[in-house]
N, C-alpha and C positions, 0 to 999 in steps of 0.2 A: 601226474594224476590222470593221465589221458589213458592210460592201458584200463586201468583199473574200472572209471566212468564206461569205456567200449565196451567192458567184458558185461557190468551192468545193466545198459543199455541191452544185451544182448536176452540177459536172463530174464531184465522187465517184457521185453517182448515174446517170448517164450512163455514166460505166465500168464500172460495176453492173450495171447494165443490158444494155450490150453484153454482157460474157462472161457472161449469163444464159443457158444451152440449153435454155428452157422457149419454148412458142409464142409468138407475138405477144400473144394474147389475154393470157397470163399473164403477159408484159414490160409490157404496159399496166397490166395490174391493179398490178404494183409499185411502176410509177413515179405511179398516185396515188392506193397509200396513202403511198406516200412524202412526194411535195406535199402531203396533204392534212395530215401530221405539218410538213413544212417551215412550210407555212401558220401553223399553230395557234404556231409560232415565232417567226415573220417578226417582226423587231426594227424598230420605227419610220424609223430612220435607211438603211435600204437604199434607193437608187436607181441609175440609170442613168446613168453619165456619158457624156457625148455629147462629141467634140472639137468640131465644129462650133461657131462663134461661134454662129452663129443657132439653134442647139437648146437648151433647159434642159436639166437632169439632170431627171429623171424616179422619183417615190420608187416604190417596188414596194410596194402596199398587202396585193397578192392576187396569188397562183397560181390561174386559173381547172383546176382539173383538170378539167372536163369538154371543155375543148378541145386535151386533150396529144393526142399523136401518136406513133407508135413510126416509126422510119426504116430 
């Protein structure tokens, strides 16, 4: 159940985010200390599952937070 709670984790933070009415600068700053708390979490068995025949699942070791983006 650990992929499934990441990807959650993901979206809860994401809705957060959005109904935040602080600037961007400050949407950023929360989405990573957010990451950087999800990081310090991140449970061995999360990855990415791909339908593709020809892709593997891919494990998620790391949230780079210095490369997020606010949209």
């Amino acid at each position: 159940m650990s992929t499934p709670r990441f990807f959650r984790c993901l979206t809860d933070l994401s809705r957060k985010i959005s109904l935040m009415t602080d600037s961007i600068e400050q949407k950023r700053t929360t989405l990573i200390i957010e990451l950087k708390r999800m990081n310090q979490h991140l449970p061995a068995s999360v990855y990415v599952p791909f339908v593709s025949q020809s892709l593997r699942n891919y494990a998620v070791l790391h949230i780079p937070v210095s490369e997020v983006k606010i949209f």
